[in-house]
ChimeraX commands (.cxc) that place a marker at each C-alpha (Angstrom):
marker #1 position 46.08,12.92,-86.11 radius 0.5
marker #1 position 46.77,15.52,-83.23 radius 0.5
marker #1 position 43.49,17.24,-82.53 radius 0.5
marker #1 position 44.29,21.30,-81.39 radius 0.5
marker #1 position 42.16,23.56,-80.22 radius 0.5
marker #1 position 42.29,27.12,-79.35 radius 0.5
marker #1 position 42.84,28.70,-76.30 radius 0.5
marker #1 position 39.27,30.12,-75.96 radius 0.5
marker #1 position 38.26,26.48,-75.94 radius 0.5
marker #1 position 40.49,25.79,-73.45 radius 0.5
marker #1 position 39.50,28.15,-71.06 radius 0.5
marker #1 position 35.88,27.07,-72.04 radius 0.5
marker #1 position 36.52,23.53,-70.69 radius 0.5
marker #1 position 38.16,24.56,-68.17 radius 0.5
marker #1 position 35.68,26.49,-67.15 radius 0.5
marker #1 position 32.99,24.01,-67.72 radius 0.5
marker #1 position 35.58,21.45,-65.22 radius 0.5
marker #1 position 35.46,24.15,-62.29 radius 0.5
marker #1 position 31.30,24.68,-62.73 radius 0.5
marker #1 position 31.43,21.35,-62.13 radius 0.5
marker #1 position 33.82,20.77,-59.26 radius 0.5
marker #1 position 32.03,23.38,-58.04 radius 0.5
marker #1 position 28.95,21.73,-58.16 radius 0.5
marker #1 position 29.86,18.68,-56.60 radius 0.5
marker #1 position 31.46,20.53,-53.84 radius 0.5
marker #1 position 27.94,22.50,-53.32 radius 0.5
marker #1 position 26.15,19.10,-53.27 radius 0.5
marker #1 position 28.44,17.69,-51.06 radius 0.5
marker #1 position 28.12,20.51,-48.39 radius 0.5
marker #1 position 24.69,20.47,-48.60 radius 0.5
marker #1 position 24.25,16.75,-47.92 radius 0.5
marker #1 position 26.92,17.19,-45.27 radius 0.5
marker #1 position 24.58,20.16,-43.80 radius 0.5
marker #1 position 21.52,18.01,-44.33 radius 0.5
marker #1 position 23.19,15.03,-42.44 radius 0.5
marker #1 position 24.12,17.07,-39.67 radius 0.5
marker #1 position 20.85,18.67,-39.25 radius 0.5
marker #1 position 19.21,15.19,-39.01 radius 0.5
marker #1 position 21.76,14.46,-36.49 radius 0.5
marker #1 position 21.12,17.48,-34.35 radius 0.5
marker #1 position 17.16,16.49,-34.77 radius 0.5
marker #1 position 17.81,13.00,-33.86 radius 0.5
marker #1 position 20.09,14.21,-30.63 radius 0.5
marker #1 position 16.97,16.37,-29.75 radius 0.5
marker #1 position 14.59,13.82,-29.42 radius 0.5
marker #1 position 16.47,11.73,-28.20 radius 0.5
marker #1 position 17.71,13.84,-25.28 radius 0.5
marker #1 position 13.80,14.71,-25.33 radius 0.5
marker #1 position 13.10,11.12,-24.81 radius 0.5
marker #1 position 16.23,10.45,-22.26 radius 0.5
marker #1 position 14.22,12.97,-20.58 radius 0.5
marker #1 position 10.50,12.67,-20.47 radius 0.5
marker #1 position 11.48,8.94,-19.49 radius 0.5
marker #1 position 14.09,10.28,-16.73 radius 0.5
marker #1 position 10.78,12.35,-15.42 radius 0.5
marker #1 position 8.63,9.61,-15.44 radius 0.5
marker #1 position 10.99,7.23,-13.38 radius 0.5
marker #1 position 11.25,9.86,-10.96 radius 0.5
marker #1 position 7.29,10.70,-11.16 radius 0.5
marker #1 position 6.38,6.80,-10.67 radius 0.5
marker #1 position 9.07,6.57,-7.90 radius 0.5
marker #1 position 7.98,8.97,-6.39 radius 0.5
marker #1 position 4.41,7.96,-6.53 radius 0.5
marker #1 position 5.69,4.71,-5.29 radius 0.5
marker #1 position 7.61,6.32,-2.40 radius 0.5
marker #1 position 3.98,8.16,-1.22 radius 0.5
marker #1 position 2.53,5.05,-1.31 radius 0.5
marker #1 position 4.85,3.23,0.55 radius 0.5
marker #1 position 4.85,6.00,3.23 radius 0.5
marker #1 position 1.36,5.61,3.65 radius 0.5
marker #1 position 1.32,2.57,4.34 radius 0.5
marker #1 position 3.90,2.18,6.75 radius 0.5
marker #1 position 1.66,4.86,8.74 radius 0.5
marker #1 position -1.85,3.20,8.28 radius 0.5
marker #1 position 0.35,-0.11,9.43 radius 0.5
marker #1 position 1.70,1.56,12.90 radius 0.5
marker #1 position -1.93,2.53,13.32 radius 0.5
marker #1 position -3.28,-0.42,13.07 radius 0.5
marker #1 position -1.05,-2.29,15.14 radius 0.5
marker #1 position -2.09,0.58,17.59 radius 0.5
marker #1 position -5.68,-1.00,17.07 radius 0.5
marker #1 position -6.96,-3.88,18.90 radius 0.5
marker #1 position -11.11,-3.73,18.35 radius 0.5
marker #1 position -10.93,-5.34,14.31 radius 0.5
marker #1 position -12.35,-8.96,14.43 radius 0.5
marker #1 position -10.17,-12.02,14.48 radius 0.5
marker #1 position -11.00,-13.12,10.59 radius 0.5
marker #1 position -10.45,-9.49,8.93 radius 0.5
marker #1 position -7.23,-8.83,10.53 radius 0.5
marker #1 position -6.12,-12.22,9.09 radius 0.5
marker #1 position -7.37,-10.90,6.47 radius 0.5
marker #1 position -5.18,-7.58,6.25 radius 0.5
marker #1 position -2.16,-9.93,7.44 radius 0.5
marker #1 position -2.54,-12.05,4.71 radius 0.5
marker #1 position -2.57,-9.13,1.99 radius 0.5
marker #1 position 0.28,-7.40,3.06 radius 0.5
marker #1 position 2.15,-10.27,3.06 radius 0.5
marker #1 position 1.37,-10.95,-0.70 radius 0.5
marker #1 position 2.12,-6.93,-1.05 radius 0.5
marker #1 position 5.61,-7.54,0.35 radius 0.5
marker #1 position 6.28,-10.83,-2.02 radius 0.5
marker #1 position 5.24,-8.57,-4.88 radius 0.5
marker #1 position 7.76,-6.08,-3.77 radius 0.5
marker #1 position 10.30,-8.65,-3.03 radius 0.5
marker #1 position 10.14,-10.05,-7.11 radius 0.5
marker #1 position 9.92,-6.31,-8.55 radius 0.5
marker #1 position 12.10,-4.44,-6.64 radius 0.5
marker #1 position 14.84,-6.39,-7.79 radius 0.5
marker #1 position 15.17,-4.55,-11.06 radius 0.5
marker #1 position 12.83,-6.51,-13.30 radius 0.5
marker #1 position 11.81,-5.35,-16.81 radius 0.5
marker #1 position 8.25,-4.56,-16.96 radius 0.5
marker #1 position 5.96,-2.82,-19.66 radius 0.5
marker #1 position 4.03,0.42,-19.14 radius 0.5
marker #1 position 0.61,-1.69,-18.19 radius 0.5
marker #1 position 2.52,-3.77,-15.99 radius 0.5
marker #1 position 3.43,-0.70,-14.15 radius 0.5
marker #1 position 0.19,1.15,-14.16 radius 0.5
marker #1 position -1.03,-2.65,-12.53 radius 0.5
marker #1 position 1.90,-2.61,-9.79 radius 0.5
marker #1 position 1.09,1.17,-9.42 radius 0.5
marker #1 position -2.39,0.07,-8.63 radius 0.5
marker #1 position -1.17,-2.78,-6.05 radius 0.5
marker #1 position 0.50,-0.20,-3.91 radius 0.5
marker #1 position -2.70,1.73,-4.00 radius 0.5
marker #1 position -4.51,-0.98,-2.90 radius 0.5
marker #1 position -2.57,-2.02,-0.02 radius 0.5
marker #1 position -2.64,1.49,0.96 radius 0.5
marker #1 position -6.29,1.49,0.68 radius 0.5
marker #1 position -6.76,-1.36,2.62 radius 0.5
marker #1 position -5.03,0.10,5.46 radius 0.5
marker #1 position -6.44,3.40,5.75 radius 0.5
marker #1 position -10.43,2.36,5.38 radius 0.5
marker #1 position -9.54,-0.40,8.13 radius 0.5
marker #1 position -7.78,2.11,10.57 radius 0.5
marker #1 position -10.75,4.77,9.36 radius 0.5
marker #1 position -13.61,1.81,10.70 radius 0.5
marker #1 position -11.68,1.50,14.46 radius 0.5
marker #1 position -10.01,5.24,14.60 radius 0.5
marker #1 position -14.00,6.44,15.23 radius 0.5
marker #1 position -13.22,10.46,14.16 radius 0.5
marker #1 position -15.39,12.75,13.63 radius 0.5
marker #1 position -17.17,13.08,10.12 radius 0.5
marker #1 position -15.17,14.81,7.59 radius 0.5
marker #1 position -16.67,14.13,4.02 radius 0.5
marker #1 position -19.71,15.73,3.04 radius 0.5
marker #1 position -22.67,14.16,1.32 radius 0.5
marker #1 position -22.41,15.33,-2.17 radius 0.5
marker #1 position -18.81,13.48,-1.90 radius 0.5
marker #1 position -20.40,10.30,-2.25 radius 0.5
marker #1 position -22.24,10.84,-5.54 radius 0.5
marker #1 position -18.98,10.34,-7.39 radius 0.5
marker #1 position -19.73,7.60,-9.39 radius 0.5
marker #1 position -15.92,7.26,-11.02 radius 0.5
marker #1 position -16.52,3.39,-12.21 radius 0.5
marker #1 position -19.77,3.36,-13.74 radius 0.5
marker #1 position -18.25,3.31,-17.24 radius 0.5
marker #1 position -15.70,0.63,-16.20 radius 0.5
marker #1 position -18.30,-1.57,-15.38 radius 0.5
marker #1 position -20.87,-1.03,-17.90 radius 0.5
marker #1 position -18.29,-2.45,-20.61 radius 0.5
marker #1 position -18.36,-5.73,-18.41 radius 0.5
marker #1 position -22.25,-5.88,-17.92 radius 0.5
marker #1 position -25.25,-3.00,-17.82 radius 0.5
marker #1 position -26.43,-5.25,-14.63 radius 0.5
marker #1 position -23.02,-4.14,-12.67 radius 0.5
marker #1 position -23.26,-0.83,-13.81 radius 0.5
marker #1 position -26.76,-0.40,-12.06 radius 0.5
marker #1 position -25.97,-2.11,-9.05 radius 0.5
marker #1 position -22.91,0.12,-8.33 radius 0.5
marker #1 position -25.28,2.81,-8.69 radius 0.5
marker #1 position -27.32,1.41,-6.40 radius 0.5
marker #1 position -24.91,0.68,-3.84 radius 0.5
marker #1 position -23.79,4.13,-3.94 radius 0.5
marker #1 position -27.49,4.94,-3.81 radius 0.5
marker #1 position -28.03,3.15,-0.51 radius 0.5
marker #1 position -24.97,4.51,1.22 radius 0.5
marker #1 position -27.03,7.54,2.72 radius 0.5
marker #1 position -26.97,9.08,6.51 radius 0.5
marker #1 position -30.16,8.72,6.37 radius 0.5
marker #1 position -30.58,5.68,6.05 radius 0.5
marker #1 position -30.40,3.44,8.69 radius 0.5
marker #1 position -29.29,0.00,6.67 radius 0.5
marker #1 position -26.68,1.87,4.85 radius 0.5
marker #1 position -24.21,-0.58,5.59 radius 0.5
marker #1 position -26.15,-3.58,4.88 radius 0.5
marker #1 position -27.21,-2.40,2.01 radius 0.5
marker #1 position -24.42,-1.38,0.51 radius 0.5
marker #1 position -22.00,-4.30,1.40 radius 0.5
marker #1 position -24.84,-7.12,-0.21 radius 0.5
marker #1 position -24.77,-5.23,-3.76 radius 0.5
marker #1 position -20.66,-4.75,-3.60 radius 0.5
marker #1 position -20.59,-8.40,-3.09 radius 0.5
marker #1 position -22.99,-9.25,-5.77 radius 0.5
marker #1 position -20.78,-7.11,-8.03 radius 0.5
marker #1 position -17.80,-8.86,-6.99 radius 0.5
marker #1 position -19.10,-12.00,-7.48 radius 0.5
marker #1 position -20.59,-11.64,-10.91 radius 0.5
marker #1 position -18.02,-9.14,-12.18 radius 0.5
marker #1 position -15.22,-12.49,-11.73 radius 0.5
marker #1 position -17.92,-15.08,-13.11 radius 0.5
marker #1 position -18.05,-12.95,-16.20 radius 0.5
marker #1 position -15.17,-12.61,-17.12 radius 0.5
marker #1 position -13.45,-15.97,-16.04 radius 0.5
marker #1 position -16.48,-18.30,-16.07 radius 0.5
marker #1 position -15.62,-22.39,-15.28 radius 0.5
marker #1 position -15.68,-23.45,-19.05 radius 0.5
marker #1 position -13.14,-21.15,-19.75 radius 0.5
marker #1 position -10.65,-21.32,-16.95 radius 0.5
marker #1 position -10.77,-25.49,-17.11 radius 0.5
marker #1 position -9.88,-25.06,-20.51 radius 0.5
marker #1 position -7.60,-22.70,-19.82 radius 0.5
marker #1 position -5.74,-24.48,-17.33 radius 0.5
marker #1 position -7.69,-28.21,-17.42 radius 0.5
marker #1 position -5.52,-29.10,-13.78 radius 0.5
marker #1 position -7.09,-26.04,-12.17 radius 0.5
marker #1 position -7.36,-26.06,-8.67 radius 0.5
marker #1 position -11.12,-26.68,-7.67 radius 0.5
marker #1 position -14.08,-25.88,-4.80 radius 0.5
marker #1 position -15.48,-28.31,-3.13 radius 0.5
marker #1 position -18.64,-27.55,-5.78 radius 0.5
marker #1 position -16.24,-28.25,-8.67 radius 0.5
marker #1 position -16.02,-24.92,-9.79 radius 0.5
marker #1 position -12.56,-22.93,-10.64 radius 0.5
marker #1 position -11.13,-21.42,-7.61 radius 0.5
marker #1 position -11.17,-17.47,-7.20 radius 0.5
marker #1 position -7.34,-17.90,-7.21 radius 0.5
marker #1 position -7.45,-19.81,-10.49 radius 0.5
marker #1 position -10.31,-17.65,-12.02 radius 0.5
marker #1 position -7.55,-14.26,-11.46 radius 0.5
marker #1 position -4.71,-16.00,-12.64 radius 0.5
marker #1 position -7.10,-16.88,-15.98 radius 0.5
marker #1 position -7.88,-12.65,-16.41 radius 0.5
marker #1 position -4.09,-11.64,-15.21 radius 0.5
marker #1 position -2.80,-14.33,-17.98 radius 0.5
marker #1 position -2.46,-11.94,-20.53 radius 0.5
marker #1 position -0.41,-9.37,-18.61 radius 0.5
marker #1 position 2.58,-11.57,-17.58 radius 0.5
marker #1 position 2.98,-10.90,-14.00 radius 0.5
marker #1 position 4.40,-12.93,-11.56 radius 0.5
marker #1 position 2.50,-15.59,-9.23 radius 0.5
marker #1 position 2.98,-12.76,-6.75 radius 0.5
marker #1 position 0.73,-10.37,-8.64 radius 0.5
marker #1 position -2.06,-12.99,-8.30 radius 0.5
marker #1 position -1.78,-14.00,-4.89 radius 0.5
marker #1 position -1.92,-10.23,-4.07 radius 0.5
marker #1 position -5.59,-9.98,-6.25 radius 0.5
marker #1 position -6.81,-12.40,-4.37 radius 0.5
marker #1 position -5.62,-11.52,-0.94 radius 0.5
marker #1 position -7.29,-8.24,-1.96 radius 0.5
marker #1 position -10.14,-9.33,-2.86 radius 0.5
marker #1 position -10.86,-11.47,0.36 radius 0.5
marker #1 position -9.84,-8.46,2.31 radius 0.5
marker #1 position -12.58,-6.59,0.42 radius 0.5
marker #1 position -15.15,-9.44,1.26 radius 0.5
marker #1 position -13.91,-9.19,4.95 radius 0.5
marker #1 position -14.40,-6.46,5.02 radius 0.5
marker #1 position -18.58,-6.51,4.31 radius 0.5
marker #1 position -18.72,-8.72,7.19 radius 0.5
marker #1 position -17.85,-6.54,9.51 radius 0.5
marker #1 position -19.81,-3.71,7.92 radius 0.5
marker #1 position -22.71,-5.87,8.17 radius 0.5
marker #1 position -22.39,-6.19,11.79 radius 0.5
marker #1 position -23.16,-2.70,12.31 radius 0.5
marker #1 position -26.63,-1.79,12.96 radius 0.5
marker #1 position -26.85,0.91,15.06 radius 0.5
marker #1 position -27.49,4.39,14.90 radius 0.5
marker #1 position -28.27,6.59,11.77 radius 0.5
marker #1 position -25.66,4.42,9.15 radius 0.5
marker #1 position -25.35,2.02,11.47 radius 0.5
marker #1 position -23.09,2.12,14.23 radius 0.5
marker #1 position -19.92,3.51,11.94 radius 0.5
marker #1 position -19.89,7.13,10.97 radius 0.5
marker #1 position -20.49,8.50,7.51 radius 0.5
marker #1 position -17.16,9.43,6.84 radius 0.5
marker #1 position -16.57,6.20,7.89 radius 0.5
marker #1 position -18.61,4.46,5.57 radius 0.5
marker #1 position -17.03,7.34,2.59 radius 0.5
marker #1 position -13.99,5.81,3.12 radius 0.5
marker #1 position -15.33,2.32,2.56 radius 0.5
marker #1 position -16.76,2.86,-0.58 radius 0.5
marker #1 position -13.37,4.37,-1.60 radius 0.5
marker #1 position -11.87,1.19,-0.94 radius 0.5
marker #1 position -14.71,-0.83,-2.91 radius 0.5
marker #1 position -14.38,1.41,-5.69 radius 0.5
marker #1 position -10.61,1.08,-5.84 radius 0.5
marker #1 position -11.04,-2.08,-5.68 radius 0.5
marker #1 position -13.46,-2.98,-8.61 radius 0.5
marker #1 position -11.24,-0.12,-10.43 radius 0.5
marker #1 position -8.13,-2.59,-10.00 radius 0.5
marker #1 position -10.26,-5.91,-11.40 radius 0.5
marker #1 position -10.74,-3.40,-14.18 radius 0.5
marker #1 position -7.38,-3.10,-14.86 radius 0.5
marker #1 position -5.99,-6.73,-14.32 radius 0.5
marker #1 position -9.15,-8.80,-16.75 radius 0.5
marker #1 position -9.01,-6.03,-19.21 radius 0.5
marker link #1:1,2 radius 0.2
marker link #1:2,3 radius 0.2
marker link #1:3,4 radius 0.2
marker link #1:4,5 radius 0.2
marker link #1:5,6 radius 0.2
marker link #1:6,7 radius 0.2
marker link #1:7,8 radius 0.2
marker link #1:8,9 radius 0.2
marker link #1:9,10 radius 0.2
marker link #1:10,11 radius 0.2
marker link #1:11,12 radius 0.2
marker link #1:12,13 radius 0.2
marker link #1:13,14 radius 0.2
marker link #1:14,15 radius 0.2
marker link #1:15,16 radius 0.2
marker link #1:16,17 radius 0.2
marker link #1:17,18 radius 0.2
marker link #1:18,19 radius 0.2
marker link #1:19,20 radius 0.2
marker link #1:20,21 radius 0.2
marker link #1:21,22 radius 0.2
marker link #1:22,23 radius 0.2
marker link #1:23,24 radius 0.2
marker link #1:24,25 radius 0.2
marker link #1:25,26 radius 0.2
marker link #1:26,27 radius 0.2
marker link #1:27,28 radius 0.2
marker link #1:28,29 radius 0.2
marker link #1:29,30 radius 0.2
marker link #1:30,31 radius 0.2
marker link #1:31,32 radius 0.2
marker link #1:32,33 radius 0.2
marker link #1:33,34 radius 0.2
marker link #1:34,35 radius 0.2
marker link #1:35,36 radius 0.2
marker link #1:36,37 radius 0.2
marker link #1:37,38 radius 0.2
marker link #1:38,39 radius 0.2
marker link #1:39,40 radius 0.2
marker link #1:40,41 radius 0.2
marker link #1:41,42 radius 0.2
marker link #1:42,43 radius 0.2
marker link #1:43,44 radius 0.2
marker link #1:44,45 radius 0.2
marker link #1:45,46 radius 0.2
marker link #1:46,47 radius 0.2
marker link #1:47,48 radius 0.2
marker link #1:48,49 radius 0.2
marker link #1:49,50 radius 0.2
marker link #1:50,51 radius 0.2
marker link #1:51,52 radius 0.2
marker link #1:52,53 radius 0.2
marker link #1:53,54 radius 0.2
marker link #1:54,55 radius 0.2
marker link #1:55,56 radius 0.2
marker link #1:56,57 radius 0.2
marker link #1:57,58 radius 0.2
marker link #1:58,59 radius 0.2
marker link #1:59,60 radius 0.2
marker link #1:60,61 radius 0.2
marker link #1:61,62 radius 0.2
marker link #1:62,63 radius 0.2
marker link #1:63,64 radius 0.2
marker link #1:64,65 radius 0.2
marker link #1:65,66 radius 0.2
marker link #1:66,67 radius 0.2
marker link #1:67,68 radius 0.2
marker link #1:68,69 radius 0.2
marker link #1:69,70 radius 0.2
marker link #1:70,71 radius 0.2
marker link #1:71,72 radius 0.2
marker link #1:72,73 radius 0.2
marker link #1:73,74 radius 0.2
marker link #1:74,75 radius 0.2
marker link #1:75,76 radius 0.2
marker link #1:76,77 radius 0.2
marker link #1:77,78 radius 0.2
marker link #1:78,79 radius 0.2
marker link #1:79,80 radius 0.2
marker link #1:80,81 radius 0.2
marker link #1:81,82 radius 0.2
marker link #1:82,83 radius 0.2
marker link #1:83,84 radius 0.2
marker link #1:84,85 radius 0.2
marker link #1:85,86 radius 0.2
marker link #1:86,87 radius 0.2
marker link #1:87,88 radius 0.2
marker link #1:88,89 radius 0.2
marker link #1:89,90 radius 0.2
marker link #1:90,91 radius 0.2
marker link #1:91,92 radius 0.2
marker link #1:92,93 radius 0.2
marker link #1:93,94 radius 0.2
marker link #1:94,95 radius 0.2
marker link #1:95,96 radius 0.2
marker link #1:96,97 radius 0.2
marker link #1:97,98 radius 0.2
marker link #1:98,99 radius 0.2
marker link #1:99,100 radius 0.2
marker link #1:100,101 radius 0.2
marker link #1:101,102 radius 0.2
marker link #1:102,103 radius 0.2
marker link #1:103,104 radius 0.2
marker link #1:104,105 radius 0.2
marker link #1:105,106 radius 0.2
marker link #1:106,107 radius 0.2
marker link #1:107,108 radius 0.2
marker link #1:108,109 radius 0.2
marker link #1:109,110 radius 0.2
marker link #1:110,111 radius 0.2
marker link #1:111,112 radius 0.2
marker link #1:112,113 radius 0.2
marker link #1:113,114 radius 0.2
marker link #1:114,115 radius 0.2
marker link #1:115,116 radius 0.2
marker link #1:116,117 radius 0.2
marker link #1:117,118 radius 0.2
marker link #1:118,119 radius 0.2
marker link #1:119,120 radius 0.2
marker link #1:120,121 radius 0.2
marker link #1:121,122 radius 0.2
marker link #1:122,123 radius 0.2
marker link #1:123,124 radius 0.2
marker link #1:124,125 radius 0.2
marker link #1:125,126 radius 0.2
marker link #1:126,127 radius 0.2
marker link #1:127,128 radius 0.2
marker link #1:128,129 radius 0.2
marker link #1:129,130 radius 0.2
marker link #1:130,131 radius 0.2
marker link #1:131,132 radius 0.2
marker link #1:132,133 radius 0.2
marker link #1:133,134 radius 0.2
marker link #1:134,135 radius 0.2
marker link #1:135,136 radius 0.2
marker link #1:136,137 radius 0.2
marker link #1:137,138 radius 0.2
marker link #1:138,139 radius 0.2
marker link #1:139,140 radius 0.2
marker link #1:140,141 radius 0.2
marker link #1:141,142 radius 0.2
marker link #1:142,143 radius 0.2
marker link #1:143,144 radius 0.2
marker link #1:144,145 radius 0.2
marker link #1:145,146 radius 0.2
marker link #1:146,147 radius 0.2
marker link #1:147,148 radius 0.2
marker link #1:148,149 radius 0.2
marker link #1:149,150 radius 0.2
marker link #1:150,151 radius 0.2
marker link #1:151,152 radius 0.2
marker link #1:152,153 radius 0.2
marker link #1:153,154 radius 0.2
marker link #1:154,155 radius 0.2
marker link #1:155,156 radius 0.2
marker link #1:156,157 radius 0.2
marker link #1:157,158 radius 0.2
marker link #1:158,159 radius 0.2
marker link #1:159,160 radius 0.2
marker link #1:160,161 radius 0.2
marker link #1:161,162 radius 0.2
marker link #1:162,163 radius 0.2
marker link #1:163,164 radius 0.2
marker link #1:164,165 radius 0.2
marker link #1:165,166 radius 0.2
marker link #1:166,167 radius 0.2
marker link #1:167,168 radius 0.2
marker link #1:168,169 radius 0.2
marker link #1:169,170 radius 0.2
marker link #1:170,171 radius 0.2
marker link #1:171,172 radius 0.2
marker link #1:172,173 radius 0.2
marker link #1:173,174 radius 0.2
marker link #1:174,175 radius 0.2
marker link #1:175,176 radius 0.2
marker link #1:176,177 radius 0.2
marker link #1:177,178 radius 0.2
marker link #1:178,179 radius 0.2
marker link #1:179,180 radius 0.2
marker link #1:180,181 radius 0.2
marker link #1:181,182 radius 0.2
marker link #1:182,183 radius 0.2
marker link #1:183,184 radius 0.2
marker link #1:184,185 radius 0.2
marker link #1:185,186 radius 0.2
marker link #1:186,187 radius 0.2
marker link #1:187,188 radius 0.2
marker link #1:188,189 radius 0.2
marker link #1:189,190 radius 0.2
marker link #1:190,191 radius 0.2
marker link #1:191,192 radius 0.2
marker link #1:192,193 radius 0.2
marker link #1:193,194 radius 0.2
marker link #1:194,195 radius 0.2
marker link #1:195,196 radius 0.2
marker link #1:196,197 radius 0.2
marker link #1:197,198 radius 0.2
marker link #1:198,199 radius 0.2
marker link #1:199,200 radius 0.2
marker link #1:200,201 radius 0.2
marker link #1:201,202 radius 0.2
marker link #1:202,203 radius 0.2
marker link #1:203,204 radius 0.2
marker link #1:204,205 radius 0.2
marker link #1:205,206 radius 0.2
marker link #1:206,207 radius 0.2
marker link #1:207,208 radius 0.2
marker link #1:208,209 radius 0.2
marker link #1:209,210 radius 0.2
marker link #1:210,211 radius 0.2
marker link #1:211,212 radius 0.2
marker link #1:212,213 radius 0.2
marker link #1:213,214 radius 0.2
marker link #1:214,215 radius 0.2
marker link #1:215,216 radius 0.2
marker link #1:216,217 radius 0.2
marker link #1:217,218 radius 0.2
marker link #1:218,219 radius 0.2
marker link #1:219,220 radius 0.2
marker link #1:220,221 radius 0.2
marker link #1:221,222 radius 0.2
marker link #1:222,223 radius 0.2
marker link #1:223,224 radius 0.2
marker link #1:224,225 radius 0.2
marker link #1:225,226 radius 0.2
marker link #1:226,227 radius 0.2
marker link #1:227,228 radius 0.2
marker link #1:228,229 radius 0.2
marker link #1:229,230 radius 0.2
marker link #1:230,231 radius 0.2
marker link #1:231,232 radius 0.2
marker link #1:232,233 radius 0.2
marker link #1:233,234 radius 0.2
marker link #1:234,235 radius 0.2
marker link #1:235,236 radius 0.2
marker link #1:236,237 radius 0.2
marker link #1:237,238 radius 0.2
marker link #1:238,239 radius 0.2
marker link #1:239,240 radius 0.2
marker link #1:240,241 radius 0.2
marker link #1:241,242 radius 0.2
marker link #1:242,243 radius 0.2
marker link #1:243,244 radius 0.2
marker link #1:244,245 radius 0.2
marker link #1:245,246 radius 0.2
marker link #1:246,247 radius 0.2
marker link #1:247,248 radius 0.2
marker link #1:248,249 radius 0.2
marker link #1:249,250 radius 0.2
marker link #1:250,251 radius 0.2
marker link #1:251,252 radius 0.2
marker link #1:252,253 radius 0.2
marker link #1:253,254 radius 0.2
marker link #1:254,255 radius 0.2
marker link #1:255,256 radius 0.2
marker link #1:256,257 radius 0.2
marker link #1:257,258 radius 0.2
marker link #1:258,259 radius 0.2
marker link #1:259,260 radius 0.2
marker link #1:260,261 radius 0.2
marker link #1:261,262 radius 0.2
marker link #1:262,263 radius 0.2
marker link #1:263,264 radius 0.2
marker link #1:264,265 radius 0.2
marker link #1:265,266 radius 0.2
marker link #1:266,267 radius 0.2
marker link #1:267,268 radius 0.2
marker link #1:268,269 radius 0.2
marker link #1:269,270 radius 0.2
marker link #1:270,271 radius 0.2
marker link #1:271,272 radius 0.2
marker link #1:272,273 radius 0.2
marker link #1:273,274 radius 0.2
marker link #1:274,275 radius 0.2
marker link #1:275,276 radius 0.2
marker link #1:276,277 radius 0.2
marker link #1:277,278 radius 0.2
marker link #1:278,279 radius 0.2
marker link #1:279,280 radius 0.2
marker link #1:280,281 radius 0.2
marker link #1:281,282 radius 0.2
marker link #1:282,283 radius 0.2
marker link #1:283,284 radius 0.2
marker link #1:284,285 radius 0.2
marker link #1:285,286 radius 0.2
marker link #1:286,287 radius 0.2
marker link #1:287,288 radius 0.2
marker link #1:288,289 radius 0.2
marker link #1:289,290 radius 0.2
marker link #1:290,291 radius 0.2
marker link #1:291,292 radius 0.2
marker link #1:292,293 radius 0.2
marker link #1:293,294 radius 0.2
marker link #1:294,295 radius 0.2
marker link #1:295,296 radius 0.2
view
């Protein structure tokens, strides 16, 4: 049977049918505004992103660039230099050369991860270290630091995660590097290498690094090689051979380096000038900063 209804309920349903449509139309523009809000959000950060990562490129490059231009300076000084002994300018030799194979391998646009650039960061820093305490020994200028400049301790806490025993004998190093005293050098260079030493045997002792690596390359003692004790701590960090060799160029350099410091013992901190010997335990200090950063 034909159903009929009036035309009140007609215009009620059809009334009911636009409400609706309306509806629908008011949630769809509101997921549509929705949608592209979260787009406009999403562009935002990522533009935001694009761009905090655009200004670190450029702030690490141009770190990198300083760096670079320091040490092509410190190295036309030193050729300029002909009083550094025989076995330390090897020594420098030999570490820039691992600096320019590390440069060789990165430079070539390989993917790295934040801490494998803060590590390469800390490479160029080194070789540019190295440079400018060695032409600082030979240059012989006049005294520019002042004493409270030495008290800077900026490792302490570094090294007291490894061992309270480093920790004091940094201190004391630092301690012993005074104008006044006349075995400054000495002094200072025989507890840097006893912190060198120990700082490597703690973290990579024999047992480890053999088992490790049970075809590591040995001493005539027996023991793991200084080589094969850095690769050990830099294993974790994936870095080329490169990285390594560099470590322990550096680290040689450093050792070198106390040599000839030990040679001097003349005059009030020996026969090198305070500033001299400032510079020096920049270098040391950079130095134990970067085994820091590669065994962490």
């Amino acid at each position: 049977m034909t159903r009929h209804i009036s035309t009140s309920q007609l215009k009620s349903k059809l009334r009911q049918a636009e409400r609706k449509t309306q509806q629908a139309i008011n949630q769809y523009n509101s997921a549509v505004r929705k949608y592209n809000t979260e787009v406009k959000k999403v562009n935002r950060e990522l533009n935001q992103a694009i761009s905090n990562y655009n200004s670190a490129v450029r702030k690490y490059n141009s770190k990198v660039q300083h760096n670079r231009q320091v040490i092509n300076r410190e190295l036309l000084k030193l050729k300029a230099t002909s009083t550094t002994r025989v076995q330390y300018s090897s020594s420098v030799t030999a570490m820039h050369n691992s600096y320019d194979r590390v440069v060789d391998y990165y430079d070539e646009g390989v993917e790295i991860t934040p801490e494998q650039e803060h590590i390469l960061d800390l490479v160029e820093q080194e070789q540019a270290n190295s440079l400018i305490a060695t032409n600082r020994l030979f240059e012989n200028q006049q005294d520019q630091y002042s004493e409270d400049e030495i008290e800077d301790i900026a490792i302490s806490d570094k090294l007291s995660l490894v061992s309270e025993d480093l920790m004091n004998r940094w201190k004391g190093a630092v301690y012993a590097l005074n104008p006044q005293n006349p075995d400054a050098a000495r002094h200072f260079c025989t507890s840097a290498r006893e912190i060198f030493t120990e700082f490597i045997e703690l973290k990579a002792p024999d047992n480890a690094v053999f088992q490790f690596n049970p075809n590591a390359s040995k001493t005539d003692r027996g023991n793991a090689t200084r080589r094969e004790k850095i690769k050990y701590m830099m294993h974790g960090k994936r870095l080329d051979d490169s990285v390594t060799d560099f470590a322990d160029a550096d680290i040689t350099n450093i050792l070198e380096l106390f040599h000839v410091l030990s040679d001097g013992t003349h005059g009030a901190a020996g026969r090198y000038q305070y500033s001299a010997l400032v510079q020096v335990k920049r270098r040391v200090e950079q130095g134990i900063n970067f085994l820091c950063a590669i065994s962490a």
